[in-house]
N, CA, C and O atoms as a Maestro MAE file, in Angstrom:
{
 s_m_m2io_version
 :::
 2.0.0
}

f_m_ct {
 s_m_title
 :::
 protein
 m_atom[220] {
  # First column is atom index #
  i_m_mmod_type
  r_m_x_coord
  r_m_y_coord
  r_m_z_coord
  i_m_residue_number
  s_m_chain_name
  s_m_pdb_residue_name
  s_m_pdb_atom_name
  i_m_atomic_number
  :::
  1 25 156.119 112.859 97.348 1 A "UNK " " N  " 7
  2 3 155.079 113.751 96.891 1 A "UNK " " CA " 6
  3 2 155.203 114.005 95.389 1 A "UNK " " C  " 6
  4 15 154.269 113.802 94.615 1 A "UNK " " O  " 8
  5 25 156.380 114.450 95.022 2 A "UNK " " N  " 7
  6 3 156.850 114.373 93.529 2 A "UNK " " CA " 6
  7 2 155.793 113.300 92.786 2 A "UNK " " C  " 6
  8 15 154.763 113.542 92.156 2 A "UNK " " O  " 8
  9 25 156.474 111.958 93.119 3 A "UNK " " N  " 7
  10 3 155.584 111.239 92.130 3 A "UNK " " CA " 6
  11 2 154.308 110.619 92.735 3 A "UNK " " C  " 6
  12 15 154.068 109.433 92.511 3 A "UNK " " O  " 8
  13 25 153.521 111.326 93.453 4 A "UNK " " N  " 7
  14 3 152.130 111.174 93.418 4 A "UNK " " CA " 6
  15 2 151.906 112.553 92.425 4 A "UNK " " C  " 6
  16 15 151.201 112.266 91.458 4 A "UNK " " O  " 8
  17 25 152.243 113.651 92.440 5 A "UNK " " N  " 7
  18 3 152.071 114.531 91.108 5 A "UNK " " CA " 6
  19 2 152.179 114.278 89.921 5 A "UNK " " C  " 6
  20 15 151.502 114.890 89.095 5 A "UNK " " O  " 8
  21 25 152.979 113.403 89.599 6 A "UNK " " N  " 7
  22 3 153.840 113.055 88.365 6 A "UNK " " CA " 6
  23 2 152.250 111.997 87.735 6 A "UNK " " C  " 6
  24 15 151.844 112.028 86.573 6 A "UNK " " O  " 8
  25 25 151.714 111.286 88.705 7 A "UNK " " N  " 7
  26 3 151.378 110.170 88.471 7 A "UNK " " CA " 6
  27 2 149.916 111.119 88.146 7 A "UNK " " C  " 6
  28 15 149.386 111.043 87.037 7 A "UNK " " O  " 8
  29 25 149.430 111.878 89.085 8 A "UNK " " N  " 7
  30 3 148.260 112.668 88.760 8 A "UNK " " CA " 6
  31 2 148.315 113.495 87.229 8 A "UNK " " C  " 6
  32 15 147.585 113.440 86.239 8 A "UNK " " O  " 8
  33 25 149.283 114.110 87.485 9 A "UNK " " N  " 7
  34 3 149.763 114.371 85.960 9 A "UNK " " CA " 6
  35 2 149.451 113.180 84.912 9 A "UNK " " C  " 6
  36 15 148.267 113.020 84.613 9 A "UNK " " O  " 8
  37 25 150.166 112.554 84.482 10 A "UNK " " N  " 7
  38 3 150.028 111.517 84.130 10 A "UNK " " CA " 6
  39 2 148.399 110.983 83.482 10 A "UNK " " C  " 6
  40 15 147.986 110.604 82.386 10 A "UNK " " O  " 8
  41 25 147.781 111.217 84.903 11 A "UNK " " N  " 7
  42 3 146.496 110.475 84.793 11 A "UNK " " CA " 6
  43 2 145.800 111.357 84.252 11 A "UNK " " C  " 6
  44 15 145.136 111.007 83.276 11 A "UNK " " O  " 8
  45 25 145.742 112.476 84.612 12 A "UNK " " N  " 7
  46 3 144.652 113.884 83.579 12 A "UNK " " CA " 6
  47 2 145.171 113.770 82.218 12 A "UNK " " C  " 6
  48 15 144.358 113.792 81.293 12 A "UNK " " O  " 8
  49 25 146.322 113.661 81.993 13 A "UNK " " N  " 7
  50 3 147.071 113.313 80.780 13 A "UNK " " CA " 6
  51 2 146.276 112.264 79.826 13 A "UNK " " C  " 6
  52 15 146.042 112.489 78.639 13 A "UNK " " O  " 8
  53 25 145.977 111.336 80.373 14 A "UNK " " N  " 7
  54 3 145.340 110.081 79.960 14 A "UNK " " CA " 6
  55 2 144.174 110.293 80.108 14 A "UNK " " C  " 6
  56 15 143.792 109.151 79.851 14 A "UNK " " O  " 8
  57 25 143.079 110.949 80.362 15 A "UNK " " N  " 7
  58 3 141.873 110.902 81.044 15 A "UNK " " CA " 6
  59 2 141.507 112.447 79.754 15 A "UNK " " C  " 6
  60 15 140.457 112.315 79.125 15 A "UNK " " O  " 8
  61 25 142.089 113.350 79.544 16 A "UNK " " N  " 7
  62 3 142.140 114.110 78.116 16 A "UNK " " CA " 6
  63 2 142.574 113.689 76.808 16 A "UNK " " C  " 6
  64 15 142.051 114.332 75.897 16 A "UNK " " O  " 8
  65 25 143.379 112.795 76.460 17 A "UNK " " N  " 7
  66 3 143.130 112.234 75.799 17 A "UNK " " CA " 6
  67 2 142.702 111.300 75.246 17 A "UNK " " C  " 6
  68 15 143.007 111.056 74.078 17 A "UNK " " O  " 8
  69 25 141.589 110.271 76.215 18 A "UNK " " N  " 7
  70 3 140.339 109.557 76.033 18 A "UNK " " CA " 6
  71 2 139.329 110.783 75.584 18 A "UNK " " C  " 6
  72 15 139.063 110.768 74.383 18 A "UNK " " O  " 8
  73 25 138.843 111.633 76.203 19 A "UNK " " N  " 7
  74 3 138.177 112.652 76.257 19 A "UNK " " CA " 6
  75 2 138.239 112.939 75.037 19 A "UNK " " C  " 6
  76 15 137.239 112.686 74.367 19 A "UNK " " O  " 8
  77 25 139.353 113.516 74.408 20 A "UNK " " N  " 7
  78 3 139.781 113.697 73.066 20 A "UNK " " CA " 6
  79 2 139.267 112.796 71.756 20 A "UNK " " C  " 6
  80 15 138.814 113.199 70.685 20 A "UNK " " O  " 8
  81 25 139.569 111.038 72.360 21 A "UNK " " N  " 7
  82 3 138.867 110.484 71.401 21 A "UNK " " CA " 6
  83 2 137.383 110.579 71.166 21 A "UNK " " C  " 6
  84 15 136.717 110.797 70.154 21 A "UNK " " O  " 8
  85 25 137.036 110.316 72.588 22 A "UNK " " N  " 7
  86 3 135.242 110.512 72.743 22 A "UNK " " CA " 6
  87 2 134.593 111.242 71.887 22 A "UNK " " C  " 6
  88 15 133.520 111.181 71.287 22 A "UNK " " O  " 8
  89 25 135.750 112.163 71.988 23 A "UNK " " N  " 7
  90 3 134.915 113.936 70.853 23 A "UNK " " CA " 6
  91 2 134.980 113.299 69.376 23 A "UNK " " C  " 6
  92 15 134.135 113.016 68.527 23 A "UNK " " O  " 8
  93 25 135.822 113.244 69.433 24 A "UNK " " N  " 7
  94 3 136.169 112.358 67.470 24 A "UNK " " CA " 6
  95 2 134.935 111.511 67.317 24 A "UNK " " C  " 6
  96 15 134.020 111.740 66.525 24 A "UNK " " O  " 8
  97 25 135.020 110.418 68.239 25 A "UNK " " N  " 7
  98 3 133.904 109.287 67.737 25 A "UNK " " CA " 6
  99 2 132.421 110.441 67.896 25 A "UNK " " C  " 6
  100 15 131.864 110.558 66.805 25 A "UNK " " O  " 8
  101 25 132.036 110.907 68.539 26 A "UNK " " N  " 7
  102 3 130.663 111.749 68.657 26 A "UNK " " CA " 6
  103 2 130.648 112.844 67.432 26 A "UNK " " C  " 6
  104 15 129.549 113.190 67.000 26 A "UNK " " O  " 8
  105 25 131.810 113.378 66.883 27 A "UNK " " N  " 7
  106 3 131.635 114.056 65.882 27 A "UNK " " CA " 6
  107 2 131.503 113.487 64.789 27 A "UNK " " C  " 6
  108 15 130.814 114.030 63.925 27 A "UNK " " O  " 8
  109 25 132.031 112.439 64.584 28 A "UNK " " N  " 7
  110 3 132.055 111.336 63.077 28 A "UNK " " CA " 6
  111 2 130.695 110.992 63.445 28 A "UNK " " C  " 6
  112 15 129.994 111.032 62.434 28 A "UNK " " O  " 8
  113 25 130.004 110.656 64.528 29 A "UNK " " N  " 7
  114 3 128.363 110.371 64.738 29 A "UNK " " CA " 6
  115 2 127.733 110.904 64.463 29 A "UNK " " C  " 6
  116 15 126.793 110.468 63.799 29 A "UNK " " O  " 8
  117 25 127.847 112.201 64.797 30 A "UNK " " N  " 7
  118 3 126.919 113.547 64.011 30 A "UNK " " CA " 6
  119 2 126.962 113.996 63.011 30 A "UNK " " C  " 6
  120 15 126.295 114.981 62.695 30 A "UNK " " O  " 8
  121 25 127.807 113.352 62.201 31 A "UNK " " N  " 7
  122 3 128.195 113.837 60.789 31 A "UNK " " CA " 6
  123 2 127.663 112.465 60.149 31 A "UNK " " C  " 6
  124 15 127.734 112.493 58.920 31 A "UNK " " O  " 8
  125 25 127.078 111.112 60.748 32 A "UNK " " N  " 7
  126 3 126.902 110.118 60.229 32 A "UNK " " CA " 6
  127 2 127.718 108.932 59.727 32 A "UNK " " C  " 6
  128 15 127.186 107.957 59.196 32 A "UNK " " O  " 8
  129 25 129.070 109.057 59.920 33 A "UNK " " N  " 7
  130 3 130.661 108.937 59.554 33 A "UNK " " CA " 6
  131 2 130.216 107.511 60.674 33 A "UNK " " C  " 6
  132 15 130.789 107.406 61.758 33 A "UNK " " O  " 8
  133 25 129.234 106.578 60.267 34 A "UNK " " N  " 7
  134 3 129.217 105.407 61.516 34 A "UNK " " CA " 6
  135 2 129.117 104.126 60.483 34 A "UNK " " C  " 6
  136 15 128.787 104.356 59.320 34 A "UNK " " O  " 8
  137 25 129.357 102.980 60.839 35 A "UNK " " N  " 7
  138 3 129.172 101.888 60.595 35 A "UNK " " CA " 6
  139 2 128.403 100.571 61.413 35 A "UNK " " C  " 6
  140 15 128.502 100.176 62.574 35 A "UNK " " O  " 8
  141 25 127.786 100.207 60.524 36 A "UNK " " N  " 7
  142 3 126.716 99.494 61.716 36 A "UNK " " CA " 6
  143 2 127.949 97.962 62.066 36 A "UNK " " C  " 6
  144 15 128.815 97.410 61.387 36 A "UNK " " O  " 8
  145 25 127.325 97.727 63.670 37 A "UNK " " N  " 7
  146 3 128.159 96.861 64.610 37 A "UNK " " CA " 6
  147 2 128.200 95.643 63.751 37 A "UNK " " C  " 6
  148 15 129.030 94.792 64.069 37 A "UNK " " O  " 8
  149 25 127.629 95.473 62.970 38 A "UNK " " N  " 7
  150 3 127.740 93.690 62.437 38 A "UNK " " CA " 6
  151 2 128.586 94.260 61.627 38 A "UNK " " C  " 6
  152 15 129.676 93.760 61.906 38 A "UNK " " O  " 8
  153 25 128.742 95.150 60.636 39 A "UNK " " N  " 7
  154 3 129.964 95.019 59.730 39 A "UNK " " CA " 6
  155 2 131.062 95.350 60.430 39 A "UNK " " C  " 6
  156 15 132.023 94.639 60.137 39 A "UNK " " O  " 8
  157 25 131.249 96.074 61.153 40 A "UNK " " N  " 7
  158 3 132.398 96.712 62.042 40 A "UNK " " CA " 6
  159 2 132.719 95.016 62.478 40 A "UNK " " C  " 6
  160 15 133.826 94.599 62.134 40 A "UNK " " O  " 8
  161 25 131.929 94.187 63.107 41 A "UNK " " N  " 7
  162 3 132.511 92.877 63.737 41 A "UNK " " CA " 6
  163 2 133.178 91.982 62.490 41 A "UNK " " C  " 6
  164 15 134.306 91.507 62.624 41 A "UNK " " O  " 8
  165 25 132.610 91.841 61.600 42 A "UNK " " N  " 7
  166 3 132.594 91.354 60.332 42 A "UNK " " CA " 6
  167 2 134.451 91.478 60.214 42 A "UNK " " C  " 6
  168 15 135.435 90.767 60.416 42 A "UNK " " O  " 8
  169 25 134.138 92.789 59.781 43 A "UNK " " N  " 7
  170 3 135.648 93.381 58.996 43 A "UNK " " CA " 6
  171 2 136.813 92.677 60.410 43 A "UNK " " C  " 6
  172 15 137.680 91.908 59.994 43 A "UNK " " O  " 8
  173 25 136.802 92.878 61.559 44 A "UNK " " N  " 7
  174 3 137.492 92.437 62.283 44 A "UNK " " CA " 6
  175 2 137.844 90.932 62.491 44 A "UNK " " C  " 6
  176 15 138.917 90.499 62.912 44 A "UNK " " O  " 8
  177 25 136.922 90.328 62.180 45 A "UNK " " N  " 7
  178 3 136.657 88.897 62.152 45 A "UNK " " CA " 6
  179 2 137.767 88.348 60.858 45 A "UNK " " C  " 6
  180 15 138.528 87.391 61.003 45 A "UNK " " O  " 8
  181 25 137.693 88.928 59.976 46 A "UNK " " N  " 7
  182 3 138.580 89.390 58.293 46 A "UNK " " CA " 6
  183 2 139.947 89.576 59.252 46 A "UNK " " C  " 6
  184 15 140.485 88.631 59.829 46 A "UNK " " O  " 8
  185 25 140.307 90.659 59.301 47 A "UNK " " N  " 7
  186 3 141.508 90.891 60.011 47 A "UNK " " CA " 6
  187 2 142.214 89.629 60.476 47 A "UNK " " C  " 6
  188 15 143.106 88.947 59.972 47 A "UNK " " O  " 8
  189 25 141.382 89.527 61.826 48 A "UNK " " N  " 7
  190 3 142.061 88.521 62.502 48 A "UNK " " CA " 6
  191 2 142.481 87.179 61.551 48 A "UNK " " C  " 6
  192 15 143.638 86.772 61.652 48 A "UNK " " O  " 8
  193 25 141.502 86.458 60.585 49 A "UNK " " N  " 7
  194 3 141.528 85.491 60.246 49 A "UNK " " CA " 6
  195 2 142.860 85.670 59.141 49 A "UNK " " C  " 6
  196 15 143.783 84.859 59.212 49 A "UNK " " O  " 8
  197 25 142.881 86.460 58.419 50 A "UNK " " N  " 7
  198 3 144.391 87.003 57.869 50 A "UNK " " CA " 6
  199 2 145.477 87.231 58.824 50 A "UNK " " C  " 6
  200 15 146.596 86.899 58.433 50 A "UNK " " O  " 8
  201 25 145.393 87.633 59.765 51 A "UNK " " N  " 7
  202 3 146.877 87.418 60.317 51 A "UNK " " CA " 6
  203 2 146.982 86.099 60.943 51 A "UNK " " C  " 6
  204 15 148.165 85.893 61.213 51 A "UNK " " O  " 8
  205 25 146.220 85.104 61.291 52 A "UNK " " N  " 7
  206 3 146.388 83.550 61.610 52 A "UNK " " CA " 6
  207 2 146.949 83.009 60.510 52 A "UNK " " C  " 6
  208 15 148.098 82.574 60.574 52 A "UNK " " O  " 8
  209 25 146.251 82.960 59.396 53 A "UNK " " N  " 7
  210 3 146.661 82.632 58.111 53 A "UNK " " CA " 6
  211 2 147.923 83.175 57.994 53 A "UNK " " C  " 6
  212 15 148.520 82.424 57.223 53 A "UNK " " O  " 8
  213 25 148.688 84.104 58.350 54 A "UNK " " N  " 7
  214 3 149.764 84.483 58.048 54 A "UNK " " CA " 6
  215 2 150.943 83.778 58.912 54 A "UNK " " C  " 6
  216 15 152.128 83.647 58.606 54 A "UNK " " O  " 8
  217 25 150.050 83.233 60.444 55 A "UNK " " N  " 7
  218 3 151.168 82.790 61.472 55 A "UNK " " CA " 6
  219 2 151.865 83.500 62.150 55 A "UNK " " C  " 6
  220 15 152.698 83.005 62.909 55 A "UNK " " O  " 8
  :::
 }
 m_bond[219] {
  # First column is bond index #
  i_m_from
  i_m_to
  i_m_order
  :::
  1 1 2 1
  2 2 3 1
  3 3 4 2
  4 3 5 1
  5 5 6 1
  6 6 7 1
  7 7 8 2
  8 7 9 1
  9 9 10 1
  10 10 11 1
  11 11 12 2
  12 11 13 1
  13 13 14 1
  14 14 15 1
  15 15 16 2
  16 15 17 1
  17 17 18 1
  18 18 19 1
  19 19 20 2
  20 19 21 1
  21 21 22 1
  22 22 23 1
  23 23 24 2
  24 23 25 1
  25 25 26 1
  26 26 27 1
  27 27 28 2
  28 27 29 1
  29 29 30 1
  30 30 31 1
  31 31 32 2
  32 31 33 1
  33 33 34 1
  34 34 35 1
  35 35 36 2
  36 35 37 1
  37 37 38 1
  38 38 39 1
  39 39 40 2
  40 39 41 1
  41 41 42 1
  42 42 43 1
  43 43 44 2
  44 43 45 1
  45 45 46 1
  46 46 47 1
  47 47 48 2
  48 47 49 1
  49 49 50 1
  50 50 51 1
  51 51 52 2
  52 51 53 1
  53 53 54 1
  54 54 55 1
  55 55 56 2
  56 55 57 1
  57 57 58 1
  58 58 59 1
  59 59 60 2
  60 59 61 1
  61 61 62 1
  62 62 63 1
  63 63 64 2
  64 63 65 1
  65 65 66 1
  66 66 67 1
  67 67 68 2
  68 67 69 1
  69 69 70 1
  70 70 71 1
  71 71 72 2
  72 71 73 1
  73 73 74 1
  74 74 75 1
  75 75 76 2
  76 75 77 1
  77 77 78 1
  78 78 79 1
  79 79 80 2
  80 79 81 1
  81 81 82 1
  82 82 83 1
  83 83 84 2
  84 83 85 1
  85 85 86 1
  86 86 87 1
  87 87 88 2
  88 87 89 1
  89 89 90 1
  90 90 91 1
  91 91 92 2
  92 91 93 1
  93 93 94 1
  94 94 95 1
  95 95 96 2
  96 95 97 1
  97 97 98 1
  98 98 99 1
  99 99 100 2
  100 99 101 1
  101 101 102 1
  102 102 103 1
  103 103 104 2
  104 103 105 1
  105 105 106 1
  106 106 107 1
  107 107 108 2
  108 107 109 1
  109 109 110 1
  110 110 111 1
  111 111 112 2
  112 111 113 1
  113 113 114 1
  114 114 115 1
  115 115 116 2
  116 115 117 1
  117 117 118 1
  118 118 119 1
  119 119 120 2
  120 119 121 1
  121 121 122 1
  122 122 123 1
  123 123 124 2
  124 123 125 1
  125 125 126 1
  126 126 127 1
  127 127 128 2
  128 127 129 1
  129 129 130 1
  130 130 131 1
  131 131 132 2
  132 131 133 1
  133 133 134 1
  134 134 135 1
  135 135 136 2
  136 135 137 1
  137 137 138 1
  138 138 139 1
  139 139 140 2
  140 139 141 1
  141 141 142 1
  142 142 143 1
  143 143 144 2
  144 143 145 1
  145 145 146 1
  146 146 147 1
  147 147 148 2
  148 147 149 1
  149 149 150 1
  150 150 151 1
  151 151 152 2
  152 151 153 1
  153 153 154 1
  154 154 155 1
  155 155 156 2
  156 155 157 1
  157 157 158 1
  158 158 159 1
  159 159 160 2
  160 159 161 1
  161 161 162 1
  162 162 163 1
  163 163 164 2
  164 163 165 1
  165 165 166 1
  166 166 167 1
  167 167 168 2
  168 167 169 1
  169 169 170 1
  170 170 171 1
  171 171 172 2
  172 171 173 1
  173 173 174 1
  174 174 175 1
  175 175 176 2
  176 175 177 1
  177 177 178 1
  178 178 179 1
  179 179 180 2
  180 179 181 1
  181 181 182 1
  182 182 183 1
  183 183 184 2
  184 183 185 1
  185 185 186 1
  186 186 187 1
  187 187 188 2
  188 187 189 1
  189 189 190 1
  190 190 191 1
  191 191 192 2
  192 191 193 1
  193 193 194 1
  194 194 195 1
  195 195 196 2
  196 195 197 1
  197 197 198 1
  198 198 199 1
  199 199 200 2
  200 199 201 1
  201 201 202 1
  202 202 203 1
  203 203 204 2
  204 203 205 1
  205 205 206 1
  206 206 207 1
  207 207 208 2
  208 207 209 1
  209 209 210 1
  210 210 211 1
  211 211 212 2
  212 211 213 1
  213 213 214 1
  214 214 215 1
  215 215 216 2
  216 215 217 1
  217 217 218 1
  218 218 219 1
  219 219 220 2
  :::
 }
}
């Protein structure tokens, strides 16, 4: 029984701090704090191709 608590624990644990992020990203939204999806893919596309290049 312990660790089906532990594990529920656990999971509200994890399930508030998603929650937590959610709020961040929706407040940076409402404040306009956004970047449109092609540059957001862009810059990542950058990333990745620098750390290959790096090996």
């Amino acid at each position: 029984m312990r660790l089906l608590f532990r594990r529920d624990d656990f999971d509200e644990q994890k399930i508030a701090r998603l929650r937590a992020e959610i709020q961040i990203g929706l407040d940076e939204l409402d404040r306009g704090e956004v970047v449109p999806l092609e540059d957001a893919f862009a810059e990542a596309r950058e990333v990745i191709a620098a750390h290959r290049k790096r090996g």
